[in-house]
DRENVEX-168820 format. One record per residue (C-alpha): y, z, x. Coordinates in steps of 0.2 Angstrom, whole numbers, plus 5000, padded with zeros to 4 digits. Layout:
BEGIN
YZX...
END
This chain:
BEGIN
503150875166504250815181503150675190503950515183504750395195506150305180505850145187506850075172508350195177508450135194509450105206510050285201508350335203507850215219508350395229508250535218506750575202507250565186506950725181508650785194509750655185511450735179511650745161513650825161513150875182512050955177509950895181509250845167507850965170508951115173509551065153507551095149507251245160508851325151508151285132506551355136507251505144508251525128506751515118505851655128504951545139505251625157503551585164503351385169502451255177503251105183502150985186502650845201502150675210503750585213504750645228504350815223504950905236506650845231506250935213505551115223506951125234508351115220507451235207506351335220505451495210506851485195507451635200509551585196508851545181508051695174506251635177504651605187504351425192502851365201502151185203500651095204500750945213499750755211499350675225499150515211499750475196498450575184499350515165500250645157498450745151497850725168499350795175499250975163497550975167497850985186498751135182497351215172497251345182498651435177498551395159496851435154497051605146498351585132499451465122500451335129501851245127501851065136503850985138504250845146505750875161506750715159507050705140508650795132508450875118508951065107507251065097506951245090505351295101505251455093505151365075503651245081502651375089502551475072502251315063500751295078500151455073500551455055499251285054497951375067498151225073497151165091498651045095500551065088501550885091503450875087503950715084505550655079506250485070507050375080508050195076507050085087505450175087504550005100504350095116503850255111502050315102502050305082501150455075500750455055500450625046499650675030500550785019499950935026500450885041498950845050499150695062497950535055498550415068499350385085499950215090500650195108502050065112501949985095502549775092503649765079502149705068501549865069502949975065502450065050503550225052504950285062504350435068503850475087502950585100504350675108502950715120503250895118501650985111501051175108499151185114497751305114497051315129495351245125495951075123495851065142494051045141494350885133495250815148494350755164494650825181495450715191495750555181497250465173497150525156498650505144498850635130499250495114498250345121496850455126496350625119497350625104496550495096494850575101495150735093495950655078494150555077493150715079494250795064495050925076496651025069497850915076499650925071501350875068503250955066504350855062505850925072507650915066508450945080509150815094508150735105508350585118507150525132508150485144507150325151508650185149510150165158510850145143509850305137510750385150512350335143512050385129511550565131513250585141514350545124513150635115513350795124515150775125515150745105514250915102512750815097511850935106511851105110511751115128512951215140514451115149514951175165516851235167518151285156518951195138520751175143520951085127519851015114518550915120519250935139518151015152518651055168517551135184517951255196519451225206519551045201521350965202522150875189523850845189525050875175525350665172523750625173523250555157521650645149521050585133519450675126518150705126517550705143517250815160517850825176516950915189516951055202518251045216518550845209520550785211521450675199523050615204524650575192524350395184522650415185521850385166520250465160519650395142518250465131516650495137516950495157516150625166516650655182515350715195515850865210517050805224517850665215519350585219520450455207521750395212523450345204523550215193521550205191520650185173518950255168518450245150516350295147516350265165515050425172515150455191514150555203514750685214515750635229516350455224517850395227519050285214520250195220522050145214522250035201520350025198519850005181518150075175517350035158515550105154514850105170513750205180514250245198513150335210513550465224514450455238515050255232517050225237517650105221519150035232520749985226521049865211519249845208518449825191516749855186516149815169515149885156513449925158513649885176512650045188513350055206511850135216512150275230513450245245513950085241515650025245516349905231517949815243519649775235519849685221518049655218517249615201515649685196515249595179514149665165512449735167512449705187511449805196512049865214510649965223511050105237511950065252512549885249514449835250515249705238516549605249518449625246518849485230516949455228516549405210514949455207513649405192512049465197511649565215511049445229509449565227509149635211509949635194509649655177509849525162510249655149509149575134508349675122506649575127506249435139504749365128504949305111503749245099503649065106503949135124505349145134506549025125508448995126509848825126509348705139510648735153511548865144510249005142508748915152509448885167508548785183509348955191508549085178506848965175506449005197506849195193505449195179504249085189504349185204504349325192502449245186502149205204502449405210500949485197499749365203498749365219499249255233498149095234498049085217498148925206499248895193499148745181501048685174501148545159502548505151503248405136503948215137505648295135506748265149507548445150505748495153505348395166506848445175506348625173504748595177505148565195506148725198504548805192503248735204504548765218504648945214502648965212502448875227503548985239502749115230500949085238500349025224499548845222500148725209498948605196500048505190499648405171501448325171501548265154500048345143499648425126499648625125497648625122497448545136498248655148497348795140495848705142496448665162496648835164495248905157493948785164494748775183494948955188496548945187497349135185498349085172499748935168501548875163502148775147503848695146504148635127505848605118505848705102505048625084506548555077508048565090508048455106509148575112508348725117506848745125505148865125504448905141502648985138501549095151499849075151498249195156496749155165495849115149497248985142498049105134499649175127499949305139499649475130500949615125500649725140500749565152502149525147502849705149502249675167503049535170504549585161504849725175504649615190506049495182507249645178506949735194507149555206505949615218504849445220503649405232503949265246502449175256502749155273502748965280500848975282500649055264501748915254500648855238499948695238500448575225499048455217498948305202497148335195496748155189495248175176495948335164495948225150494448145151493448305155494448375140494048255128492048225133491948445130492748435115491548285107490148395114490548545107491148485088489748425078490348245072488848215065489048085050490747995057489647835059488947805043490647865034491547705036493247815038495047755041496447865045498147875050498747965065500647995070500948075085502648095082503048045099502148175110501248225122499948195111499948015113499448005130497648085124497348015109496947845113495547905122494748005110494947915095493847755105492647895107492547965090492347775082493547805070494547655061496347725068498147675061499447725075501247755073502547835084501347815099502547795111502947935121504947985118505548075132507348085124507148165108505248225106505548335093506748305077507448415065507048445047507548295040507048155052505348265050505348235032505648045034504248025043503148135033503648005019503247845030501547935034501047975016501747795013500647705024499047815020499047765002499347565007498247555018496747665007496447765021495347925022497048025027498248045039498848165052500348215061500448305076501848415085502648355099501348445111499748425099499548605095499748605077499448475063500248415046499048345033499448205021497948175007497148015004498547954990499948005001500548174998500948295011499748455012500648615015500248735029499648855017498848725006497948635021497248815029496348835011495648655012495048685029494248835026493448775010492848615021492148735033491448875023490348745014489248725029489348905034488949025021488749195026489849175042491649255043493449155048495349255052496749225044498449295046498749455035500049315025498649225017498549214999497049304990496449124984495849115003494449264997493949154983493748994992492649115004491649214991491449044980490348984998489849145004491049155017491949335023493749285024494649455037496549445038497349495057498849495065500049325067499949345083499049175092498549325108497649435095496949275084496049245099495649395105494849415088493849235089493449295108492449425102491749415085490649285076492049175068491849005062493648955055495349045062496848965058498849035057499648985040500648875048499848705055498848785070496948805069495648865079493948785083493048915087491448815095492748725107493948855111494649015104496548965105497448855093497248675096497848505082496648385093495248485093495648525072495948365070494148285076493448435065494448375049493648205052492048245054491748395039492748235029491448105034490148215027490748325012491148145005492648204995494448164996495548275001496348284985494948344976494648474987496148534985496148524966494548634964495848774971496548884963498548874964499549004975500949114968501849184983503549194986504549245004506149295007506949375025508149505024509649555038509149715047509949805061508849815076509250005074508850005054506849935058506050085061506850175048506650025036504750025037504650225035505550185020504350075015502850185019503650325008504150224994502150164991501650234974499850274977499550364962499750204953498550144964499350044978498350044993499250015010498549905026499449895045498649775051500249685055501849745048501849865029500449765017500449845000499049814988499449854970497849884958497749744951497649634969499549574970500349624986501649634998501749615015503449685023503549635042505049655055505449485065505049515083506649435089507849425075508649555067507849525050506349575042505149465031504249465012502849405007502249434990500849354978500549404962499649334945501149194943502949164952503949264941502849414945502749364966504649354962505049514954503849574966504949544983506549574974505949754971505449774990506849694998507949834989507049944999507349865016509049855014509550035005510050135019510250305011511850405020510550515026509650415038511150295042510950265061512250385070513750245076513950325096515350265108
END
């Protein structure tokens, strides 16, 4: 398999595919091609799309290799099934063995293909466990081996084991007829699952030797040190002068040059006295250091040129690139091919340089005036792209995203932006609509307006999608910016994959003059808003009810709506922080809890129904009963849904999978089918979208109202408290009362980002189910004992922690429950201690 294009390695691979890239000089590939050969493999296939005549003329018919190569090309992308089956015709008539050309690895092929046949199985998939297993296909096994599940580019939510599709498989022929001619069909999103379905003899062998898909430019780091460490048992070309110390044919090296291993130096390369060479540099053909230069984990391609007194430090540098003298590139930083980096030039960390550009003499340089890459782990976290106002979120970084957003839409296209009252968002704001606007893309701007209501100005305006700005609940000082679809909502995982790429990659689009977006103020959103929302939720009975309540809008966007709809719903209202604070719209914990007590204060003196406070964008609400007392989250989503289950029996509500159990007996007790889903809002909704559901809500102040719209909204849940209040005619209290109490406990452990995928195999393997315990992935590891106590064990998507949640018969029980579990996550047996590499 040698058709993919390695846009994340680029610029190495902006020239050359991924599958020639040098791993120790030598192709990645030609690594492959001489494994297989050792494994009695002489007869091959090379399957080829991207630049393949680069990959033909290099290899030709295999003959230096010992072997017969031929090729069948793709004139498209067909998936990596479609791909095999193009070249069906020269596989149709005996076993076969499937390998991808670009991953390194010394898996023992002869070893899987009798474990293949010892199974009689249809398909053989080796799989191997990783540390960080997010962007590669989970696969579960039974005991036996057979494969029960595939999962392709899991969330952290869904990590339930560490181990991966390598994407190497041993096949019987006939599997090919379950792959259609001439179509994109992937092997692990497609026909595996298929066959797993029908109850085929499908696989797995678990390999123990190395393997690394080279797919990263830090993969490709990686795999260097780990060739060098004897990680792997691949050939190095030239000779071992001493150990750990490889030098090719003819190379020069002079006797006070400084050599400190291990590391390689190439064919016919020079290194002159002074010249230092740390661990881990490789050193392509044709290379010249000269004196007084540094390289330490610095990997460069054949006929570059290192100047003196340059200093190197795990970089990447591509062919035929002059590093002149007394420049300095730094780690992570990748130099594309014949560029020229001028004296004394700085190249910081993580800066990409593409092919044939030239960084002035003294030129300090951040990010390329073209591309670059930002080198996070993710882009997207779980309230979208957040970061320190002016330190992380920059008015500089905030036009990248937008034109980022602005790139994977049409041109012509209408975006709606809103923002909080805070000023650091409204100062944001504005770099966004410049950027969408010279991007071709047409602007609706909301200026100051609740979340729901951009959802809903999106959704009802054929707008292809929107922008938040927010500061973060409970600090002033940083600051959530939040992508919208077409629908209103939180863009979806593979969205935000999409836009992810264009962001690292810098390649946005620019409208010509005539193209330049248009930028509007719709007037009426609000209203139009709030007359939809009274249509759609049935207020019936607020007239005769007679209710007060008190509504604190803490200072948000919220306020500028509410007035509105609270004329309209006839309600007797108390207000208090109405006025919108565009300084500090969201306080921390304590001036929170202050104002909870003056809520809770002024809704027992003044005998009201209850009161209500709202986040600073009006997407989510806190509840203080009729005498006062605060409503937690989890308390308030058992109240709702007892509210609502009432006057739907037989229908069904979501709830996230961290709901307590009493959720079911508020259900059964009316007839209601409580389903638990994933905590994430995109798949709430997604759920909502396309089932029956009456009630959805998050455990932690957000609800949905399904009859209005199927994101989370607080105005839109609060008109529907108000109105199932008015006519259940029962307090709040006594509502909650008739439930039963909780007895869940949480707790957050530290994990390594390179511990998760191991900590959640762990968890999987330590499930007793001979006691009993019965195991659910809907989100995260959920472990149901016998007698209906659980655990739910879930990785944080952007911290390296990982969460419990237990319930159990009382809180001593909930207690000993997560203590047991959490000395799970965080026993790392020596055996599968993550490998600590240069």
């Amino acid at each position: 398999m040698a058709g993919g294009e390695g846009t994340r390695l680029r610029p190495l691979t902006a020239n050359l595919p991924k599958p020639l890239l040098p791993v120790v000089n030598r192709p990645i590939m030609e690594h492959v091609l001489r494994l297989l050969k050792r494994h009695g493999f002489d007869e091959t296939v090379v399957t080829v799309q991207f630049l393949a005549a680069m990959i033909r003329n290099y290899f030709g018919s295999g003959d230096e290799l010992g072997m017969h190569l031929s090729y069948a090309t793709e004139t498209t992308p067909l998936g990596t099934a479609g791909s095999v089956k193009n070249a069906e015709d020269a596989l149709r008539h005996e076993q076969f063995l499937v390998i991808s050309g670009d991953a390194l690895t010394d898996i023992d092929l002869t070893d899987l293909v009798a474990y293949h046949r010892a199974q009689g199985a249809l398909v053989t998939v080796a799989l191997k466990s990783v540390p960080d297993p997010l962007e590669f296909g989970i696969v579960i096994t039974g005991e036996d081996g057979r494969i029960s599940r595939f999962l392709e580019k899991p969330t952290w939510g869904q990590v339930f084991s560490d181990t991966v599709n390598t994407g190497i498989y041993v096949m019987e022929p006939e599997v090919l007829d379950h792959v259609p001619a001439g179509e994109a069909v992937d092997w692990s999103g497609d026909v595996f699952p298929r066959l797993v379905a029908a109850g085929a003899p499908v696989f797995g062998y678990v390999a123990a030797g190395y393997w690394e898909d080279v797919g990263t430019i830090a993969s490709f780091q990686r795999a260097q040190a780990d060739v060098l460490n004897r990680q792997v048992d691949v050939s190095i070309g030239g000779f071992e002068v001493s150990p750990g110390v490889w030098i090719g044919e003819d190379a020069d090296v002079h006797p006070d040059a400084i050599l400190k291993g291990p590391l390689v130096v190439g064919d016919y390369s020079k290194v002159e006295a002074g010249a230092e060479l740390r661990e881990f540099t490789v050193l392509g053909s044709n290379v010249v250091v000269k004196r007084g230069a540094f390289l330490h984990r610095a990997i460069v391609q054949d006929n570059a040129l290192i100047g003196p007194r340059t200093n190197l430090r795990g970089c990447v540098i591509g062919k035929s690139t002059d590093v002149l003298r007394a420049a300095r590139i730094e780690e992570g930083a990748v130099i594309g091919d014949e560029c020229v980096i001028q004296e004394e030039a700085f190249v910081s960390h993580d800066v990409k340089v593409y092919p044939f550009k030239t960084i002035e003499a003294g030129a300090v340089v951040n990010t390329s005036v073209i591309w670059e890459s930002r080198g996070q782990r993710s882009l997207f976290g779980p309230r979208g792209v957040s970061g320190l106002v002016n330190v992380e979120i920059t008015p500089e970084l905030v036009v990248r995203l937008a034109s980022a957003y602005a790139t994977t839409l049409k041109k012509g296209s209408t975006v709606t932006t809103a923002r909080d009252g805070s000023r650091a968002a409204r100062a944001l704001k504005r770099a966004v609509i410049s950027a969408l606007t010279a991007g071709a893309i047409n602007v609706r701007d909301l200026e100051v307006a609740p979340l729901p209501v951009a959802r809903f100005d999106v959704r009802t305006s054929d707008a292809a999608g929107g922008i938040m700005l927010r500061s973060k609940p409970g600090d002033a000082e940083r600051i959530d910016i939040v992508f919208l679809d077409a629908d209103g909502d939180d863009l979806s995982p593979a969205a935000q994959r999409k836009l992810d790429r264009v962001f690292t990659r810098q390649e946005f689009r620019r409208a010509f003059p005539g193209e330049i977006g248009d930028l509007r103020f719709p007037a009426r959103t609000a209203d139009v808003y709030t007359q939809d929302l009274l249509d759609r939720v049935d207020t019936s009975g607020l007239a005769e009810a007679d209710l007060k309540v008190v509504v604190d809008p803490s200072g948000g966007a919220a306020s500028l709506l509410l007035p509105t709809l609270l004329g309209r719903l006839g309600v007797d209202v108390l207000t208090v922080n109405g006025r919108l604070d565009e300084t500090y719209p969201e306080p921390g914990a304590e001036q929170e809890r202050r104002a909870l007590d003056r809520l809770g204060a002024l809704v027992a003196s003044s005998r009201a129904a209850f009161g209500v406070r709202f986040d600073h964008i009006g997407e989510r609400i806190t509840i203080v009963d009729e005498r006062g007392d605060l409503i937690s989250d989890e308390r308030a989503l058992l109240v709702m849904l007892d509210l609502v289950a009432a006057e739907n029996r037989g229908a069904q509500a979501a709830v996230p999978v961290t709901t307590t159990r009493v959720a079911d007996q508020v259900g059964d007790f009316h007839g209601l089918t409580v389903r638990r889903m994933s905590m994430s809002g995109s798949e709430l909704s997604r759920v909502v979208q396309a089932e029956p559901i009456v009630f959805a809500a998050d455990g932690r102040g957000g609800f949905v109202v399904p009859e209005f719209a199927p994101v989370i909204d607080g105005l839109a849940a609060f008109v529907r408290l108000v109105a199932l209040v008015a006519r259940t005619r029962l307090t709040l209290s006594a509502i909650d009362a008739r439930i039963p109490p909780v007895a869940m406990v949480r707790a957050s452990v530290p994990t390594p980002w390179a511990e998760k995928g191991t900590v959640m195999r762990r968890v999987v393997e330590s499930v007793d189910v001979d006691s009993g315990d019965q195991v659910d992935t809907t989100d995260g590891v959920r472990v149901v004992g016998p007698d209906g106590s659980w655990v739910l064990v879930l990785p944080d998507p952007s911290e390296a922690v990982t969460h419990l949640w237990a319930e159990a018969a009382d809180l001593g029980d909930a207690q000993q429950l997560v203590r047991r579990w959490s000395a799970v996550v965080e026993t790392v047996p020596p055996e599968q201690a993550p490998v600590t590499r240069p």
